[in-house]
N, C-alpha and C positions, 0 to 999 in steps of 0.2 A: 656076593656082589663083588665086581673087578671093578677097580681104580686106583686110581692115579695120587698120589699124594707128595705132598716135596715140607719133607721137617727139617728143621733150623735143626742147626749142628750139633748143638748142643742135648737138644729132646733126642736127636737122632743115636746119639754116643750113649744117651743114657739109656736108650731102649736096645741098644745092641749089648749093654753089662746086664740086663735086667734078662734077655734071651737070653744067656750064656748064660748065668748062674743057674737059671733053671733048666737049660735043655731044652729049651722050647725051639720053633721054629718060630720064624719072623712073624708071619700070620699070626701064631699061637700066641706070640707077646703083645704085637699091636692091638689083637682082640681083650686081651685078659687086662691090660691095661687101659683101655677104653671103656671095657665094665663096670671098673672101681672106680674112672673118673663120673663115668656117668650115675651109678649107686650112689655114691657120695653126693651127685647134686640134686640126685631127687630125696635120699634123706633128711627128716625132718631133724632140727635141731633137737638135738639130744641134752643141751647141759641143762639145767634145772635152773629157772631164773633164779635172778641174783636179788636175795632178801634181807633186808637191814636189820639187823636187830638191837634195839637201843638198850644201851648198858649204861644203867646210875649208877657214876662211881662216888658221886658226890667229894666230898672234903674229909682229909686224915681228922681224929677227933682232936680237937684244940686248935682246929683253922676256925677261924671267923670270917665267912663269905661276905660282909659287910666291911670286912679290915683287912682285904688283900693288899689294900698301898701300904699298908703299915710292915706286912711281911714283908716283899719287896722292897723298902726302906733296907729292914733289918739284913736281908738277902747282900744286898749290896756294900752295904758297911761290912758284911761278915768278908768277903770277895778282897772288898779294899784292905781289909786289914791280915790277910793273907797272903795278899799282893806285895803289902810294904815288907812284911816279915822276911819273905825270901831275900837271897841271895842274888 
């Protein structure tokens, strides 16, 4: 089939390095490039959905889930009094 086509400058520069690395003719690159755009959109997605997997990591042993204010307390004191020591 004969037609007529007008490509922004950019597509157009990139399909003249894409013939030239290969040796192709113009024809031969607009087609070869038109094949992969068009494969590519009838391909079905390929990646393998995306599945959660839930990991208990629970508490190091001697936390107390019930007395996290109280670590946090200690946390803070430890902080401040590391804070005043420096220089």
């Amino acid at each position: 089939m004969r037609t007529t086509l007008t490509l922004d400058d950019d597509v157009a520069a990139r399909l003249d390095r894409y013939q030239h690395e290969r040796r192709a003719t113009f024809k031969q690159a607009v087609n070869e490039v038109l094949r992969r755009g068009l494969d590519a959109l009838d391909a079905p997605e390929s990646l393998p959905p995306f599945v959660v997997e839930p990991y208990h990591g629970g508490f190091a042993p001697g936390v107390d889930p019930q007395r996290l204010h109280a670590l946090l307390d200690e946390l803070e004191v430890d902080d401040a009094m590391a804070e005043s020591v420096q220089p």
